[in-house]
C-alpha positions as CSV (number, residue, x, y, z in Angstrom):
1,X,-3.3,7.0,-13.8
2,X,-3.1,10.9,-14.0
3,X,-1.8,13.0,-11.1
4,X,-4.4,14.2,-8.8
5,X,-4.1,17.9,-10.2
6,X,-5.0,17.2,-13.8
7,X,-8.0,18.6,-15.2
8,X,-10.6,17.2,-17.5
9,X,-12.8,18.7,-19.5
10,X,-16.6,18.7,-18.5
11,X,-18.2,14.8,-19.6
12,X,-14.7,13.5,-20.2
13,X,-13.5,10.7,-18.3
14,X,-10.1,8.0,-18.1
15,X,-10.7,4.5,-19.0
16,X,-11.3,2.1,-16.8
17,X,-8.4,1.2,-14.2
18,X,-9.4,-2.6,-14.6
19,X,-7.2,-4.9,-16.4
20,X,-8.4,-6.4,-19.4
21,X,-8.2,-10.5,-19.0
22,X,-9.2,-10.9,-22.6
23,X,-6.7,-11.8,-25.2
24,X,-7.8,-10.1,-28.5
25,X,-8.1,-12.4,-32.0
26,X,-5.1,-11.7,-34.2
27,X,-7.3,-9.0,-36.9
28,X,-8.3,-7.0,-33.5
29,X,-4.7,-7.2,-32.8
30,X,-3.8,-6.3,-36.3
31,X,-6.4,-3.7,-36.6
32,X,-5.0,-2.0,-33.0
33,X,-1.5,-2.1,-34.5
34,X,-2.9,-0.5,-37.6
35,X,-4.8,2.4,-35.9
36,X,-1.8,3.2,-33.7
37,X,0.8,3.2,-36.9
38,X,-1.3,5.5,-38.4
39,X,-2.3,8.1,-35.2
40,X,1.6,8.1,-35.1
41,X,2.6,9.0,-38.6
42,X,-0.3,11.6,-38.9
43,X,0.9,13.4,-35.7
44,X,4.5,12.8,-36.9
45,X,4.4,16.5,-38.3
46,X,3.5,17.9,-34.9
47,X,6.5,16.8,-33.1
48,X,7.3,20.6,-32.9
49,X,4.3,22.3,-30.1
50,X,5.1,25.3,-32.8
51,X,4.1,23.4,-36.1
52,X,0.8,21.6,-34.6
53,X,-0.1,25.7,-33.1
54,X,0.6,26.6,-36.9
55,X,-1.6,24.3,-37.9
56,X,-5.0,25.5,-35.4
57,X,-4.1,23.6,-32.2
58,X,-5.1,25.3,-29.0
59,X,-4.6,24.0,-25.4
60,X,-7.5,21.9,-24.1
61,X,-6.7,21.8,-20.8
62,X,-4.3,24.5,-18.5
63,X,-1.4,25.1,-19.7
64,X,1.7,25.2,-17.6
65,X,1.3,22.1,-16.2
66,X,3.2,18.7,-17.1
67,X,0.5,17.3,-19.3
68,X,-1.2,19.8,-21.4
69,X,-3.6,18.4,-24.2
70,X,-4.1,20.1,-27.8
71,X,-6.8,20.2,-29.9
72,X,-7.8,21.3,-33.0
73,X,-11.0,22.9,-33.2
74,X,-11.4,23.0,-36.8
C-alpha cells in the first residue's frame, strides 16, 4: 500500500486491499500478460525521466517525494 504521505489526485483512489480468491481462465491470463508486455515496451523509451519530459510529461503529483507520477496531458 502507499506511504501515508502520498498524495492523490482529487476522485482517484488505490485498488482494493482485498485479495482476489479467483483464479483467472487462461485467455484472461493471456490477455493480462498481453496488456502488461505491451505497457512495458511502449514505456520502454521513457526509461530516462528526461526523454518522457521531452516527450510532454509533467508531474501529476508533488514532486520531490519517493513516488512521483507523470502524465502526459496531450
Amino acid at each position: 500500500m502507499p506511504g501515508p504521505n502520498m498524495q492523490m489526485a482529487q476522485g482517484t483512489k488505490m485498488a482494493s486491499a482485498q485479495p482476489c480468491d479467483v483464479t483467472p481462465a487462461k485467455q484472461q491470463q493471456k490477455t493480462a500478460v498481453n496488456l502488461v508486455d505491451a505497457a512495458w515496451n511502449g514505456a520502454r523509451k521513457y526509461q530516462s525521466l528526461a526523454a518522457a519530459k521531452a516527450a510532454g510529461y509533467r508531474p501529476a503529483t508533488p514532486t520531490g517525494r519517493a513516488v512521483v507520477h507523470y502524465i502526459n496531458p496531450s
